[in-house]
C-alpha positions in Angstrom: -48.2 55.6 6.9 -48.7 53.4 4.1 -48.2 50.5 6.4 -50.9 52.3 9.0 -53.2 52.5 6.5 -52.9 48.7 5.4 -53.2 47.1 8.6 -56.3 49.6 9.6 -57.7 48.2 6.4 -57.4 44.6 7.5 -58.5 45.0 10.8 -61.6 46.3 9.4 -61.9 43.5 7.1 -60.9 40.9 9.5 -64.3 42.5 12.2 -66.4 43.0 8.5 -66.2 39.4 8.2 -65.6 38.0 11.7 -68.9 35.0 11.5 -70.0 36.1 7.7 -66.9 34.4 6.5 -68.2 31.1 7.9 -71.3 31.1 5.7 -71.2 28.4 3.0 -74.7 29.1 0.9 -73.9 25.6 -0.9 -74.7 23.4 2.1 -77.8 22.2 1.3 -77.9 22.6 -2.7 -77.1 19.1 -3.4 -80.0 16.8 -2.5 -83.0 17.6 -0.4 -81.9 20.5 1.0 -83.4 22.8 -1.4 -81.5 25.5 -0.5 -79.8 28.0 -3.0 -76.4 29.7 -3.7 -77.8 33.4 -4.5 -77.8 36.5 -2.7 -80.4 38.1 -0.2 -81.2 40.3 2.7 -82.3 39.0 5.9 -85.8 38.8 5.5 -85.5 40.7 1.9 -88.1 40.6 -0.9 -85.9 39.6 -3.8 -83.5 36.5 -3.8 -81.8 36.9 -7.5 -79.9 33.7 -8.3 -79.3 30.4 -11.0 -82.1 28.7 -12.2 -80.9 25.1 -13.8 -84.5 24.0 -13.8 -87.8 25.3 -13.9 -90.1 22.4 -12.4 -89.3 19.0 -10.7 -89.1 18.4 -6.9 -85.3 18.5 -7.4 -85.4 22.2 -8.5 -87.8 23.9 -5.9 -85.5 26.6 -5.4 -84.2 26.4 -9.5 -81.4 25.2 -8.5 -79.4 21.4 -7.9 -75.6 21.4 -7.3 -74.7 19.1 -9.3 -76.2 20.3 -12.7 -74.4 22.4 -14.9 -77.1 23.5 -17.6 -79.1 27.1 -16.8 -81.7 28.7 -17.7 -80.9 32.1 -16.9 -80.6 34.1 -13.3 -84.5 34.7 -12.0 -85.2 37.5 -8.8 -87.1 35.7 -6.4 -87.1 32.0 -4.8 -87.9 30.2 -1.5 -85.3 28.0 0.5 -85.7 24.5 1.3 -89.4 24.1 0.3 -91.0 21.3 -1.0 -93.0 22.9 -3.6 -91.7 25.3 -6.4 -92.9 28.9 -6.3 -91.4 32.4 -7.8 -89.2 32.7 -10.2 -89.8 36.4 -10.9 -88.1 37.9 -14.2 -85.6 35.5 -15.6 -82.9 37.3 -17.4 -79.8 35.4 -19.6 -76.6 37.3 -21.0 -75.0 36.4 -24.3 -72.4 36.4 -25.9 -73.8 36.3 -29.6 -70.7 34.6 -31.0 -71.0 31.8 -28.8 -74.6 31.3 -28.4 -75.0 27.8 -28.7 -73.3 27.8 -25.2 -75.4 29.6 -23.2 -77.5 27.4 -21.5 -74.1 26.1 -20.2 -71.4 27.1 -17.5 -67.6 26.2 -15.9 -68.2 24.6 -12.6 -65.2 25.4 -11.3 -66.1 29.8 -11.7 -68.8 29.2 -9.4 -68.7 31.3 -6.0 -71.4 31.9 -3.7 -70.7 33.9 -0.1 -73.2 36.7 1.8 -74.6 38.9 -0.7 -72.8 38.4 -4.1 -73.3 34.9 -6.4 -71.1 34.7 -9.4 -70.4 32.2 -12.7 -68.7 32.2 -15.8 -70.7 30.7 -18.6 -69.3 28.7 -21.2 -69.7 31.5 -23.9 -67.8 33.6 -21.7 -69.9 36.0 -20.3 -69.1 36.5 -16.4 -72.5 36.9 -14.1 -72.1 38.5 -10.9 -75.3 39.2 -8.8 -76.0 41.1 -5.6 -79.2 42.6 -3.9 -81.0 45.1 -1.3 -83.9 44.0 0.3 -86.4 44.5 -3.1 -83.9 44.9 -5.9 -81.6 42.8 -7.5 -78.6 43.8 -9.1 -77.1 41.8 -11.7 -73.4 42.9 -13.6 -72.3 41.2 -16.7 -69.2 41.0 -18.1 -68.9 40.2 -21.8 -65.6 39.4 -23.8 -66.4 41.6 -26.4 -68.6 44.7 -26.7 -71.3 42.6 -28.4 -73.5 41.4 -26.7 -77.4 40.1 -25.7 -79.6 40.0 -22.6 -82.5 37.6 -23.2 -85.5 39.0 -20.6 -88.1 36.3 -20.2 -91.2 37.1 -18.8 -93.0 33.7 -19.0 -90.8 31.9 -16.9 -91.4 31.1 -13.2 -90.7 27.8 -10.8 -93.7 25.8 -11.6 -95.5 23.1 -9.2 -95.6 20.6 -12.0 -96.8 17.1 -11.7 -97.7 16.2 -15.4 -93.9 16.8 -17.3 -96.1 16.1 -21.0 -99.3 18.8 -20.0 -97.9 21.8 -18.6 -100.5 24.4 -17.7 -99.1 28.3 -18.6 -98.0 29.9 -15.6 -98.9 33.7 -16.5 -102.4 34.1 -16.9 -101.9 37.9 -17.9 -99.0 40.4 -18.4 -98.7 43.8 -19.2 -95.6 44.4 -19.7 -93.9 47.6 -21.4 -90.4 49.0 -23.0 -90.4 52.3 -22.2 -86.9 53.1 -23.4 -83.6 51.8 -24.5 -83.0 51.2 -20.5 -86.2 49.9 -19.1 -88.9 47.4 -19.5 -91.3 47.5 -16.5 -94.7 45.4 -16.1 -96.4 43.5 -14.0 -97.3 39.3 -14.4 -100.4 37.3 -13.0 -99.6 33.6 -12.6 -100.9 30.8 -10.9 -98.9 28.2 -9.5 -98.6 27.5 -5.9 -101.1 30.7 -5.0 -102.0 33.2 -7.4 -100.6 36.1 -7.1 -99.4 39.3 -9.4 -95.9 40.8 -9.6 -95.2 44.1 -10.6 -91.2 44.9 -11.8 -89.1 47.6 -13.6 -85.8 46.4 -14.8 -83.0 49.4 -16.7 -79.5 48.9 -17.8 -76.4 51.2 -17.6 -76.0 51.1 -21.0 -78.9 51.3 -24.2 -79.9 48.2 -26.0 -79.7 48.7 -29.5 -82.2 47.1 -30.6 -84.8 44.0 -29.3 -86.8 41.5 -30.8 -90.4 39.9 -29.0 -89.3 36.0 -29.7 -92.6 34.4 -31.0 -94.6 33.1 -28.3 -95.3 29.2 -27.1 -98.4 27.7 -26.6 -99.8 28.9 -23.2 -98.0 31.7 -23.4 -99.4 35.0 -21.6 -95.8 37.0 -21.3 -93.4 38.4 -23.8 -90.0 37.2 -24.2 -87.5 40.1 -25.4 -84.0 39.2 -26.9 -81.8 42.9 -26.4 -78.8 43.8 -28.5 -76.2 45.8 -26.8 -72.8 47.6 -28.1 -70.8 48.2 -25.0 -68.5 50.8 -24.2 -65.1 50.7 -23.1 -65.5 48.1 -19.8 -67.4 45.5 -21.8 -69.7 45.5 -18.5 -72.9 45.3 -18.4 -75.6 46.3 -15.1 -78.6 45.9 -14.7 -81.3 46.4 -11.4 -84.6 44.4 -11.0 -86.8 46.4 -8.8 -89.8 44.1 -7.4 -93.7 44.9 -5.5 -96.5 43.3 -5.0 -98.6 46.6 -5.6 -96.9 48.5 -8.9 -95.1 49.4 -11.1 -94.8 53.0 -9.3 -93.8 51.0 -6.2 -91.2 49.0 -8.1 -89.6 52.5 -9.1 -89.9 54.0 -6.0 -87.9 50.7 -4.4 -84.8 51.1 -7.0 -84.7 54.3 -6.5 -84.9 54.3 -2.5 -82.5 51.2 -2.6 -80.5 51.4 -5.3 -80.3 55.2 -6.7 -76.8 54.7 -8.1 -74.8 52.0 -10.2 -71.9 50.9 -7.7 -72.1 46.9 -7.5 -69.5 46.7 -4.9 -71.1 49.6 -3.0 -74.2 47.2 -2.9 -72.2 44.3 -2.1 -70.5 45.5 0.8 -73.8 46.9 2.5 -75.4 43.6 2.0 -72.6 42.0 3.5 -72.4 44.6 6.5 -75.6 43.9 6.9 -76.0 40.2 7.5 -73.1 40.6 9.8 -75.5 42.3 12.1 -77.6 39.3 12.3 -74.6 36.6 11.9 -72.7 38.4 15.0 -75.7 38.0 17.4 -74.3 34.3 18.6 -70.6 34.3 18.9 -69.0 30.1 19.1 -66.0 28.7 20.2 -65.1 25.7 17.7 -63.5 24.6 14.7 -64.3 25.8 11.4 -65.9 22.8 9.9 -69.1 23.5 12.9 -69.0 27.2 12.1 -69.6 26.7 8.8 -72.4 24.8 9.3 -73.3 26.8 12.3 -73.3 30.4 10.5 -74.9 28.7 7.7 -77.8 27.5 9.2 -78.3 30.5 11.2 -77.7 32.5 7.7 -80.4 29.9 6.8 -83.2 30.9 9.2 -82.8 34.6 8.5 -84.1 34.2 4.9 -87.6 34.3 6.0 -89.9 35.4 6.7 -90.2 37.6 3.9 -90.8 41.6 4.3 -93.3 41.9 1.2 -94.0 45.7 1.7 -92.5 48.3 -0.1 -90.2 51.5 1.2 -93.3 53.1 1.8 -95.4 50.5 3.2 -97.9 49.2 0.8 -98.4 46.3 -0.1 -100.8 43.6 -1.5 -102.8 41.5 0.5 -104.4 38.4 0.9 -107.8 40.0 -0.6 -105.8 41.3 -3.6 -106.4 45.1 -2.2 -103.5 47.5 -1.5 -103.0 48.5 2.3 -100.2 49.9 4.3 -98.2 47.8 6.6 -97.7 49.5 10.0 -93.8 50.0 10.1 -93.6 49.0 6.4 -93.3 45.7 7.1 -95.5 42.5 5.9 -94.0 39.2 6.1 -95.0 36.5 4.0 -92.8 33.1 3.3 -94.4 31.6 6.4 -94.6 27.7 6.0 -96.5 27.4 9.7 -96.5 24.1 9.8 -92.5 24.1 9.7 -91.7 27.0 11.5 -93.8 27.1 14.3 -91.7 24.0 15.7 -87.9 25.6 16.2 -87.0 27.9 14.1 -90.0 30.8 15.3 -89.0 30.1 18.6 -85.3 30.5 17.9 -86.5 33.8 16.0 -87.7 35.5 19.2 -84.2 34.9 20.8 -82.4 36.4 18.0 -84.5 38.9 16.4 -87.1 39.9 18.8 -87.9 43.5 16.8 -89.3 41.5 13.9 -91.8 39.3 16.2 -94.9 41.7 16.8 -94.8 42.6 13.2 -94.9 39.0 12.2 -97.9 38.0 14.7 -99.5 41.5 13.5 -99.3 40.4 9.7 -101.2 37.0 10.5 -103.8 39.0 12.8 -104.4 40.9 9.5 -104.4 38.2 7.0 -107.5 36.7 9.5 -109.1 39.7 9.3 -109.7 39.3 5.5 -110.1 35.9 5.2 -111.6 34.8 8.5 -108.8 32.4 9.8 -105.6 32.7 10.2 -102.7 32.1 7.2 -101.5 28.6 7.0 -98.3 28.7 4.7 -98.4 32.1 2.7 -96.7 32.7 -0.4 -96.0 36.3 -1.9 -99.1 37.5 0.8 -101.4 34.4 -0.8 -102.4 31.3 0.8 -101.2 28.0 -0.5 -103.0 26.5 2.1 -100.6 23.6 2.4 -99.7 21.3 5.1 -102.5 20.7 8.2 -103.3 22.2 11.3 -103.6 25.7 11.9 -100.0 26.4 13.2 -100.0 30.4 13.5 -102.0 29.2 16.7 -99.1 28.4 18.6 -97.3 31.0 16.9 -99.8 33.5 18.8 -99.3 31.8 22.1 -95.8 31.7 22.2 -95.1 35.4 21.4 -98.0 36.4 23.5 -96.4 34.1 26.6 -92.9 35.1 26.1 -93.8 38.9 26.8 -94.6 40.2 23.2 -97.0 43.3 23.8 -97.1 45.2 20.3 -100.5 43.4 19.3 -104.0 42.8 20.6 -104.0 39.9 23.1 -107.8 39.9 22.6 -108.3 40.3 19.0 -105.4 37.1 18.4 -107.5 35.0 21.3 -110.5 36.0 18.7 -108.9 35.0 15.9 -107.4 31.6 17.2 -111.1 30.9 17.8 -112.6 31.5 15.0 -110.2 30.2 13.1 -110.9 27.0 15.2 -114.3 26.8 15.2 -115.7 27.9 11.4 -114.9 25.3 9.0 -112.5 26.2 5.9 -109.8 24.2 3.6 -108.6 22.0 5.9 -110.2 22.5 8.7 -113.7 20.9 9.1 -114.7 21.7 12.8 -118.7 20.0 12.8 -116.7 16.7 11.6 -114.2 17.1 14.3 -116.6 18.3 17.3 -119.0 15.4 16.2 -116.7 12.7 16.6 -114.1 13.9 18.6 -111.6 13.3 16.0 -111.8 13.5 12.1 -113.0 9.8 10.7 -111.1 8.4 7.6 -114.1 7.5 6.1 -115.0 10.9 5.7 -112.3 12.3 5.9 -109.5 10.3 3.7 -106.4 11.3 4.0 -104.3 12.4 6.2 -107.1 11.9 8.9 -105.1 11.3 12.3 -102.2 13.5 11.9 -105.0 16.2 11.1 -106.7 15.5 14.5 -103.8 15.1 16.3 -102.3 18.2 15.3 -105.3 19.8 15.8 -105.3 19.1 19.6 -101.7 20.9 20.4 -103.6 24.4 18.3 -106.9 23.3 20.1 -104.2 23.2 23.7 -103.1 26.6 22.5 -106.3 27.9 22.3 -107.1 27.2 26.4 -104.3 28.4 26.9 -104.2 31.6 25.4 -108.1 31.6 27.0 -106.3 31.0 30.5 -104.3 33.8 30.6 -107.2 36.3 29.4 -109.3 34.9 31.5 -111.8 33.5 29.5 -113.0 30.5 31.3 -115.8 29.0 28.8 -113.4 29.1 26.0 -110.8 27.3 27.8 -112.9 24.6 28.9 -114.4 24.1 25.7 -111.1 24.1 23.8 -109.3 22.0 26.7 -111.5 19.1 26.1 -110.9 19.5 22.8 -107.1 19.1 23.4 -107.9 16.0 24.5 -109.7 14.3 21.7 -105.8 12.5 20.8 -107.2 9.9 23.3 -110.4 9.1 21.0 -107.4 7.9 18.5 -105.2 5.5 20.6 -105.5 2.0 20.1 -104.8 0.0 23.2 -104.1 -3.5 21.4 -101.9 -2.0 18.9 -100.4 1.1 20.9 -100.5 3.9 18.2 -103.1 6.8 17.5 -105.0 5.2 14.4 -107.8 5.8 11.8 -110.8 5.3 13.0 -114.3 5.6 11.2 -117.3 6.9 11.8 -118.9 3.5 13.4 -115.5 3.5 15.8 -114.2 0.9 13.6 -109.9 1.0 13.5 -108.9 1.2 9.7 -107.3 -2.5 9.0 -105.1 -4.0 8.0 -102.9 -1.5 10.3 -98.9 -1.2 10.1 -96.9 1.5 11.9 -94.4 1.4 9.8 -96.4 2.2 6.7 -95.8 6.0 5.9 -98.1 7.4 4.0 -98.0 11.4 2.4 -101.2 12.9 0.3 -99.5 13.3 -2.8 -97.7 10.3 -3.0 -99.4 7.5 -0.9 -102.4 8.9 0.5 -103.5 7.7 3.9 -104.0 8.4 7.6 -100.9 10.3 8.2 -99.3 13.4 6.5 -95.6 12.8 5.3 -94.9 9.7 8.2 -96.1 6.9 9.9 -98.2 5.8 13.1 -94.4 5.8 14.8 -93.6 9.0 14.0 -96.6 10.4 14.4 -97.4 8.9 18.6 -95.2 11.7 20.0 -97.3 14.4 18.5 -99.2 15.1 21.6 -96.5 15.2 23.2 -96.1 18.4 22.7 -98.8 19.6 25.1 -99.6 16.6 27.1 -96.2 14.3 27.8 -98.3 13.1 31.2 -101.6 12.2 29.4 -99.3 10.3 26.8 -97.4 8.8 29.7 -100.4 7.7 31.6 -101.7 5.9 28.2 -98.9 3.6 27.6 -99.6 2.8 31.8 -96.5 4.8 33.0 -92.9 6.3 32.9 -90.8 2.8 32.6 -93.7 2.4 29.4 -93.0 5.6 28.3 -89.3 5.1 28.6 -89.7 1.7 26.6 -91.8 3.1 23.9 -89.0 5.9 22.8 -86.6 2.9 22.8 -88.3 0.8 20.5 -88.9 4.2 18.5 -85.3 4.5 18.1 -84.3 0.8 17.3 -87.1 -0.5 15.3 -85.4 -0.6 11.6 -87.4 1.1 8.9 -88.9 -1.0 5.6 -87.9 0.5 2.9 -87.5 4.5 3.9 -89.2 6.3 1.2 -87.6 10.4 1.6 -90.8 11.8 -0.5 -92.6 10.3 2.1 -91.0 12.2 4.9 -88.8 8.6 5.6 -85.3 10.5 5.5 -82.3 11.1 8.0 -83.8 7.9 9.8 -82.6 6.7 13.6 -84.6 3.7 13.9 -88.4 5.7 13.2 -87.2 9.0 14.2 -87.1 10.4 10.3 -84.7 13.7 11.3 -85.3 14.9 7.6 -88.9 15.5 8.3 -90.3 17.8 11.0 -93.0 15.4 12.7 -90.1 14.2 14.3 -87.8 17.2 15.5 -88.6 17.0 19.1 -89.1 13.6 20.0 -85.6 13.4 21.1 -86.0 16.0 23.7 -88.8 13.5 24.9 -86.1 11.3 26.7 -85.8 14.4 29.4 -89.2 13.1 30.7 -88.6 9.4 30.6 -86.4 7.0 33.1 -82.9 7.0 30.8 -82.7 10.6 29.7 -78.7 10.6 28.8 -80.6 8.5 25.6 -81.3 12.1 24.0 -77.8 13.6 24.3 -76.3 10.2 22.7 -79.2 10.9 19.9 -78.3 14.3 19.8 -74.5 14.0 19.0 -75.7 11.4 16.5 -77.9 13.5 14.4 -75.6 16.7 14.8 -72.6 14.7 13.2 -74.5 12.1 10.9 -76.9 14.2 9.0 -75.3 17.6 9.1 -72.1 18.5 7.0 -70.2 21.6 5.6 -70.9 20.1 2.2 -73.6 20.8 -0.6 -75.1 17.4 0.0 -74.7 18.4 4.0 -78.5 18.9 4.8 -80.5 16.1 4.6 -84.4 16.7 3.9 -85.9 20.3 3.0 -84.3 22.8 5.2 -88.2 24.4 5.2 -87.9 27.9 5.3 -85.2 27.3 8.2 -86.6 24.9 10.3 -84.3 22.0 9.9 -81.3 25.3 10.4 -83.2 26.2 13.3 -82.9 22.5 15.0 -79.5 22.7 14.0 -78.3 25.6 15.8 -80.8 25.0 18.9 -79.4 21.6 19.3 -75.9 22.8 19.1 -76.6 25.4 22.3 -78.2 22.4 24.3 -81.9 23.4 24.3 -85.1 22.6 21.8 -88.5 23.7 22.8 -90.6 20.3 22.9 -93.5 22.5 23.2 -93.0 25.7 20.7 -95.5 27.5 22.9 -95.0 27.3 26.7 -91.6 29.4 26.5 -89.8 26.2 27.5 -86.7 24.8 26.1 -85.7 21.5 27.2 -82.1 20.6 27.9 -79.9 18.6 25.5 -76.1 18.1 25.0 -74.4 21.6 23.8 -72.2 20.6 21.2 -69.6 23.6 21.2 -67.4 24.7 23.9 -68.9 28.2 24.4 -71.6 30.3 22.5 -72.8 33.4 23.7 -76.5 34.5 22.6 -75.6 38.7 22.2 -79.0 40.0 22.9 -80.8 43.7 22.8 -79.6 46.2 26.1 -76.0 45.0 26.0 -76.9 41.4 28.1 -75.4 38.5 27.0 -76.9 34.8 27.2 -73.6 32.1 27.8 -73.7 28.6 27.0 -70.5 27.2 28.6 -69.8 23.3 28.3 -66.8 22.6 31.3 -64.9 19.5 30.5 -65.7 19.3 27.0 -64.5 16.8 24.1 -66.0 14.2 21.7 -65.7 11.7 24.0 -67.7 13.7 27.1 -71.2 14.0 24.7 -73.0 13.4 28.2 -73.9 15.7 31.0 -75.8 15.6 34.3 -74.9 18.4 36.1 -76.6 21.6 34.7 -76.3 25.2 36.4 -78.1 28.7 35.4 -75.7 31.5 36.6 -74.1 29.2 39.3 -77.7 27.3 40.6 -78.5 23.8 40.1 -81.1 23.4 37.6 -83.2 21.0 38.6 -85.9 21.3 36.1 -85.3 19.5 32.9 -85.7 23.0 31.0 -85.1 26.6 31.6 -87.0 29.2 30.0 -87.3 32.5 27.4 -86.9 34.5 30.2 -84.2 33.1 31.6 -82.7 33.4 28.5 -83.6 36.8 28.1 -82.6 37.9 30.9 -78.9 37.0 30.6 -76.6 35.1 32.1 -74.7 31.7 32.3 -76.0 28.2 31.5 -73.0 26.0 32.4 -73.5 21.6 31.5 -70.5 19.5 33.2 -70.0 17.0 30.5 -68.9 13.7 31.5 -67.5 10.6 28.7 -69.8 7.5 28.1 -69.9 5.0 31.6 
């Protein structure tokens, strides 16, 4: 029996962790990646985990591999962001006999898997954290029954450019203790939005007595040090319920969530339930490529961010309460990164979660007019250009998404394309037919060029409603690229308002607005040609004078050697020009389908997949952006990347596993199935869906969706 009962057990824990066991959350912590090591849900509010810093670009998540020093263990972050943001309610145990090692810890303690982060700090004190979706729970283990908690309300990641004149981050707290086991309050801060937090956070066990440290300068939020005397265990818990709307809402999500004090109880549901979303693509390949494959796709299900509570409210963009339809609000959408791969990828995997994401943008435009650019905690940071929930629209809306308003998103798409706000100046644009740099100086082409692909969305989304004015108007619009091209030189370039080119002129030059402002947002003229590509490969092809020109171009793209490849601006992961740590460039591979030589994007492909990604914490290279760079990854792996994130096409690559299987809703199954393959065979030219030649150089969502077999006959170098 006893033998029974000990292989039943391992089963289960051998199917509990079947793809889970593959995710390594340090792959990306070291470097640009900008990821982090602590636990979440897919999609949760809360992401409680290590803060080593609290500002620099280094730290946009809190946390860098390689240092060793911390701060204390704050509730909420964002992965792979350029920016910092969050930091919600830092708290530090203590051992108060070793206090002058707290801000330290052993390297070697440190483990991070699905849903539980742990350390061991120099003083002793063992941290071990673990989440639901809005409350984090944190258990300490101290070596003695003294011990301190430091709770510090003041802290946050901060978007800091001046190290010497740091502005507060809180502009007002009210925060109470309303007994020995719980402080609950609510901050205001402004950082990268402002926005306003609301928590409750209660021990096991009583503190027995706490001291407000003396505030700093700029200070707007109390600091509490907590004395404990612990009982038997010498553990420590504590729960850090979040909302955007409460305190009330805070306590009702701890007690929904987390009504009891059983870490491991938590632990294991968290873990059960990532493995929902981990099992829905099954590989066949060796365990350095699933790590990095479960990773990335772990990756990609961080966010968007449900910001509603159990019941539904939430806070929105107008700073008013409202109720989500089927409690759920998402926020953490950086547009401008996900729009390109990884919201594509998101209506293979997790197509429940896509009218609710489209539904929460069609509400955000009904309060502020347009639609969100890059939302943070329900506020608009209004970084990065374009107005990329456009394509976002189209491409749920053309892959068969019905549970919003075809009519009201064509409304908003237009309005949000035709009145003017940050960002956006549509008189400028219409009266030129692309934005001049002498009014507009910085970032002036890749602002009009990307506006053309949302402006493409536009007539297209006009097409299929039938709306025939509005597609005209915003197809010529789509068109305005051509305004920008240079003939003599061969790139799209900045151009004033006389129709003079901005001189002297050099492709290679890379400019970003917070670092070298010019004509093009975190690249160069190279990187920047293939953007209207997205929409219009013909009208591209027909300006260079033709296919074999076309062809040419993405050569000399590829082989012409960068100057000096700056990473802060965008010049990172380089093959020639194509930058693969910046997002500008994530499709122009796929571009070689169209052109005379396309075997050229599989060889690039195999490149990219085994020079710039790694099973290591320096193993991502440039900001993962809210699982965009993941999203490339894992795309690219299966053999398909949508060029155009909005037609429902993905265009053939080079799978790089054996066999995957896509495991999708009504018990159909989606199978990638490479015959004859090796690293030597990275090249294909036979491709068949369920046993038919495919003759296009893409296949579709539905085809996807539908189920079935995509088979590639791979075939070694000639």
């Amino acid at each position: 029996m006893r033998i029974l009962l000990i292989f039943i057990v391992f089963t289960f824990q051998m199917a509990f962790s079947q793809n889970s066991q593959w995710v390594n959350v340090f792959i990306g912590t070291d470097g640009t990646g900008h990821t982090y090591p602590g636990p979440s849900m897919p999609f949760g509010m809360v992401q409680p985990g290590p803060d080593n810093r609290d500002f620099g670009w280094d730290y946009t998540s809190g946390y860098q591999y390689k240092d060793e020093k911390l701060l204390g263990f704050s509730q909420t972050r964002f992965s792979g962001t350029g920016i910092n943001e969050m930091g919600d309610v830092l708290l530090m145990p203590i051992n108060p006999k070793k206090a002058n090692l707290r801000n330290a810890y052993f390297k070697n303690t440190e483990v991070g898997k699905v849903g539980y982060y742990a350390l061991t700090k120099k003083d002793d004190v063992k941290v071990e954290l673990t989440c639901s979706e809005r409350v984090a729970f944190h258990q300490y283990t101290f070596p003695e029954a003294e011990a301190q908690v430091l709770v510090n309300l003041q802290h946050g990641l901060r978007f800091v450019f001046d190290e010497n004149h740091q502005k507060g981050l809180v502009l007002e707290s009210d925060v109470k203790i309303e007994n020995s086991h719980t402080i609950s309050g609510y901050c205001s801060t402004q950082n990268w939005v402002n926005r306003k937090y609301f928590f409750t956070l209660t021990f096991d066990q009583p503190f027995t007595q706490s001291a407000l440290l003396e505030k700093k300068e700029n200070d707007k939020a109390p600091q509490y040090l907590l004395n404990f005397s612990l009982m038997n265990s010498k553990k420590l818990k504590v729960k850090i319920a979040l909302s955007t709307v409460s305190v009330e809402g805070a306590k009702m999500n701890l007690k929904t969530e987390i009504p009891h004090w059983d870490f491991e109880k938590v632990y294991q549901e968290n873990a059960k339930t990532w493995e929902k979303y981990l099992s829905r693509i099954s590989i066949e390949a060796p365990p350095k490529q699933k790590e990095i494959f479960y990773t990335s796709m772990y990756h990609l299900f961080l966010q968007p961010s449900n910001i509603a509570d159990v019941d539904g409210k939430y806070r929105g963009v107008d700073d008013q309460i409202a109720i989500a339809a089927n409690k759920a609000y998402y926020s953490t959408l950086s547009n401008w990164d996900i729009y390109r791969g990884a919201f594509p990828l998101l209506q293979i995997l997790v197509p429940e979660k896509i009218d609710g994401i489209i539904e929460t943008m069609l509400i955000h435009h009904k309060v502020k007019g347009f639609l969100p650019i890059w939302t943070a905690w329900g506020q608009d940071n209004y970084c990065m250009i374009g107005n990329h929930a456009i394509p976002m629209i189209l491409s749920a809306y053309k892959n068969g998404f019905k549970g919003f308003d075809a009519e009201e998103a064509l409304k908003a798409m237009v309005e949000t394309s035709t009145k003017s706000h940050i960002n956006s100046d549509w008189e400028l644009y219409n009266q030129y037919g692309y934005y001049p740099f002498d009014k507009l100086d910085n970032e002036a082409v890749s602002r009009s060029l990307e506006s053309g692909y949302d402006d493409w969305c536009v007539a297209e989304m006009a097409k299929n409603l039938n709306h025939k004015t509005v597609e005209n108007t915003f197809t010529q619009r789509a068109n305005y690229y051509k305004n920008l091209y240079n003939q003599k030189t061969g790139f799209f370039q900045g151009k004033d308002t006389k129709g003079n080119w901005r001189t002297p002129f050099d492709p290679l030059m890379a400019t970003s607005p917070l670092n070298n402002p010019g004509d093009y947002t975190e690249a160069n003229a190279w990187q920047y040609f293939w953007t209207p590509t997205q929409y219009d490969i013909n009208g591209v092809t027909q300006l260079l004078g033709g296919k074999s020109q076309f062809t040419q171009k993405l050569n000399e793209f590829f082989t012409t050697e960068a100057k000096n490849p700056n990473k802060f601006l965008g010049q990172e992961a380089m093959i020639g020009q194509y930058a693969h740590g910046n997002e500008p460039s994530h499709h122009i591979i796929y571009l070689y389908a169209y052109s005379n030589e396309p075997k050229k994007a599989q060889k690039y492909i195999h490149q990219v997949i085994h020079q710039f990604h790694n099973n290591t914490p320096d193993g991502m290279i440039g900001n993962d952006d809210c699982g965009q760079m993941s999203a490339w990854y894992i795309l690219s792996t299966l053999g398909f990347y949508p060029v155009n994130p909005a037609n429902g096409e993905y265009v053939l690559g080079s799978p790089q596993v054996k066999k995957a299987v896509i495991h999708l809703s009504k018990n159909k199954n989606f199978t990638v199935d490479t015959k004859n393959f090796s690293e030597q065979n990275i090249y294909n030219e036979s491709r068949f869906l369920n046993d038919k030649n495919i003759k296009n150089p893409f296949i579709t969502y539905q085809d996807i969706m539908n189920g079935g077999t995509l088979t590639f006959e791979m075939i070694s170098p000639q």
